[in-house]
C-alpha positions as CSV (number, residue, x, y, z in Angstrom):
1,X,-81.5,93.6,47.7
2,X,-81.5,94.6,51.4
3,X,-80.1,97.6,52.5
4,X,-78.0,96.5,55.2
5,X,-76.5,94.1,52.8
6,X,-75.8,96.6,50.2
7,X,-74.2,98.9,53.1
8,X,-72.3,95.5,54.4
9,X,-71.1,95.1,50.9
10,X,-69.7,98.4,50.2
11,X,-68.0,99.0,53.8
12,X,-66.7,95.9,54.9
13,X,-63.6,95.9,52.0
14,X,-63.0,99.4,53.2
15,X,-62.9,98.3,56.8
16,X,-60.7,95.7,55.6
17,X,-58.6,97.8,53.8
18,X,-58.0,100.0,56.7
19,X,-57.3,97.2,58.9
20,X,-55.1,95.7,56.7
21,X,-53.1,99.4,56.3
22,X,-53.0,99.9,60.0
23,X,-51.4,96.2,60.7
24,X,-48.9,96.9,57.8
25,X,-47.7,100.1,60.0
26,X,-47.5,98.6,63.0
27,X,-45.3,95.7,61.3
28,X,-43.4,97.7,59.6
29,X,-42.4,100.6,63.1
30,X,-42.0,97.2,64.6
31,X,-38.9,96.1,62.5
32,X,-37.7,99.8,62.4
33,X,-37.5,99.2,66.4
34,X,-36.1,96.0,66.1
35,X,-33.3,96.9,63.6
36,X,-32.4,100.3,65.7
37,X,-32.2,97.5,68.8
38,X,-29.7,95.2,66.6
39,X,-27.6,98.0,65.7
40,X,-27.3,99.2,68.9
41,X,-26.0,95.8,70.1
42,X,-23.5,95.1,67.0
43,X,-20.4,96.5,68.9
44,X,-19.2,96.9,72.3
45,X,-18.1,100.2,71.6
46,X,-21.9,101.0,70.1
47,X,-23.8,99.2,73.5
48,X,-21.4,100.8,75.9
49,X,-24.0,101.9,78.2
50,X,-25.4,98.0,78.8
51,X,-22.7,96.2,77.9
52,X,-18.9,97.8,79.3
53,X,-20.5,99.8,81.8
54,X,-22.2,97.6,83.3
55,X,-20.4,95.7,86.5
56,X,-20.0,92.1,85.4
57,X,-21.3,90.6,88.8
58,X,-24.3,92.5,88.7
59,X,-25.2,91.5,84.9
60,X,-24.2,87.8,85.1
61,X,-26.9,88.2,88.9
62,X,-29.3,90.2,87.3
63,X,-29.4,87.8,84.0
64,X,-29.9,84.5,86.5
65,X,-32.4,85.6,88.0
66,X,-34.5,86.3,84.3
67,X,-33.4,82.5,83.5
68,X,-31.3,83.9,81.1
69,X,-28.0,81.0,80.9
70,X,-24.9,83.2,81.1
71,X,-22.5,80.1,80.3
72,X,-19.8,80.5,77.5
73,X,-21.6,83.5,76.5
74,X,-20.2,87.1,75.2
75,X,-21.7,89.6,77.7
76,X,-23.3,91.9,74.8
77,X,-25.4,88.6,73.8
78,X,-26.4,88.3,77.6
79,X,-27.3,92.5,77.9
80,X,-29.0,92.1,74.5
81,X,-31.1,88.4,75.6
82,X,-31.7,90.6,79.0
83,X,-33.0,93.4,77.0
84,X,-35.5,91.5,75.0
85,X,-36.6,89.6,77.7
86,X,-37.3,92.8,80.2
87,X,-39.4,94.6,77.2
88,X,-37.3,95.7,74.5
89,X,-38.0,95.9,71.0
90,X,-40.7,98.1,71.8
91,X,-43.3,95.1,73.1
Protein backbone atom coordinates (compact mmCIF):
# COMPACT_ATOMS: atom_id res chain seq x y z
CA UNK A 1 0.00 0.00 0.00
CA UNK A 2 1.21 3.62 -0.64
CA UNK A 3 2.49 5.61 1.93
CA UNK A 4 0.52 8.57 1.53
CA UNK A 5 -2.50 6.49 1.72
CA UNK A 6 -1.47 4.79 4.89
CA UNK A 7 -0.58 8.35 6.42
CA UNK A 8 -4.18 9.62 4.84
CA UNK A 9 -5.68 6.69 6.66
CA UNK A 10 -4.34 7.05 10.03
CA UNK A 11 -4.72 11.05 10.17
CA UNK A 12 -7.74 12.01 8.57
CA UNK A 13 -10.12 10.31 11.61
CA UNK A 14 -7.91 12.29 13.96
CA UNK A 15 -8.35 15.42 12.00
CA UNK A 16 -11.89 14.63 12.05
CA UNK A 17 -12.00 14.03 15.43
CA UNK A 18 -10.56 17.28 16.27
CA UNK A 19 -12.77 19.10 14.02
CA UNK A 20 -15.64 17.51 15.27
CA UNK A 21 -14.42 18.44 19.19
CA UNK A 22 -13.67 22.04 18.29
CA UNK A 23 -17.35 22.55 16.53
CA UNK A 24 -18.85 20.84 19.70
CA UNK A 25 -17.13 23.76 21.87
CA UNK A 26 -18.00 26.34 19.84
CA UNK A 27 -21.83 25.04 19.88
CA UNK A 28 -21.89 24.41 23.13
CA UNK A 29 -20.10 28.53 24.43
CA UNK A 30 -22.66 29.46 21.93
CA UNK A 31 -25.82 28.37 23.88
CA UNK A 32 -23.99 29.29 27.22
CA UNK A 33 -24.11 32.96 25.55
CA UNK A 34 -27.40 32.62 24.36
CA UNK A 35 -28.98 31.38 27.68
CA UNK A 36 -26.87 34.19 29.78
CA UNK A 37 -28.71 36.70 26.94
CA UNK A 38 -32.27 35.04 27.76
CA UNK A 39 -31.86 35.45 31.31
CA UNK A 40 -30.81 38.72 31.16
CA UNK A 41 -33.95 39.60 29.32
CA UNK A 42 -36.60 37.53 31.58
CA UNK A 43 -37.44 40.58 33.83
CA UNK A 44 -37.61 44.18 33.64
CA UNK A 45 -36.08 44.40 36.80
CA UNK A 46 -33.08 41.93 35.45
CA UNK A 47 -32.75 44.15 31.80
CA UNK A 48 -32.93 47.43 33.55
CA UNK A 49 -30.14 48.86 31.82
CA UNK A 50 -31.86 48.26 28.09
CA UNK A 51 -35.11 48.01 28.93
CA UNK A 52 -36.41 50.89 31.99
CA UNK A 53 -33.57 53.03 31.39
CA UNK A 54 -33.84 53.49 28.23
CA UNK A 55 -36.11 56.73 26.93
CA UNK A 56 -39.06 55.20 25.21
CA UNK A 57 -38.89 57.61 22.13
CA UNK A 58 -35.40 56.84 21.49
CA UNK A 59 -36.00 52.91 21.59
CA UNK A 60 -39.30 52.78 19.62
CA UNK A 61 -36.70 55.50 16.87
CA UNK A 62 -33.87 53.52 17.23
CA UNK A 63 -35.83 50.02 16.77
CA UNK A 64 -37.61 51.61 13.26
CA UNK A 65 -34.89 52.30 11.94
CA UNK A 66 -33.39 48.33 12.28
CA UNK A 67 -36.98 47.26 10.75
CA UNK A 68 -37.70 46.04 13.91
CA UNK A 69 -42.05 46.42 14.16
CA UNK A 70 -42.52 48.04 17.57
CA UNK A 71 -46.49 47.56 17.31
CA UNK A 72 -48.40 45.98 20.38
CA UNK A 73 -45.12 44.88 21.52
CA UNK A 74 -43.69 44.78 25.34
CA UNK A 75 -40.54 47.03 25.20
CA UNK A 76 -38.12 44.24 26.78
CA UNK A 77 -39.15 42.07 23.52
CA UNK A 78 -38.22 45.17 21.26
CA UNK A 79 -34.61 45.87 23.46
CA UNK A 80 -34.12 42.05 23.31
CA UNK A 81 -35.18 41.77 19.00
CA UNK A 82 -32.81 45.07 18.91
CA UNK A 83 -30.11 43.31 20.66
CA UNK A 84 -29.99 40.27 18.50
CA UNK A 85 -30.31 42.12 15.57
CA UNK A 86 -27.23 44.73 16.33
CA UNK A 87 -24.84 41.59 17.29
CA UNK A 88 -25.83 39.96 20.40
CA UNK A 89 -25.59 36.46 21.34
CA UNK A 90 -22.00 36.74 20.75
CA UNK A 91 -22.32 36.52 16.61
Amino acid sequence: MDKNKRRFLTHYPCLQVGNFIESFRAGMQAAREREEADKFFETYESSYALTLAYPDDILIETAQSYGIDTEDREKKEIVKELFEKHGGYGT
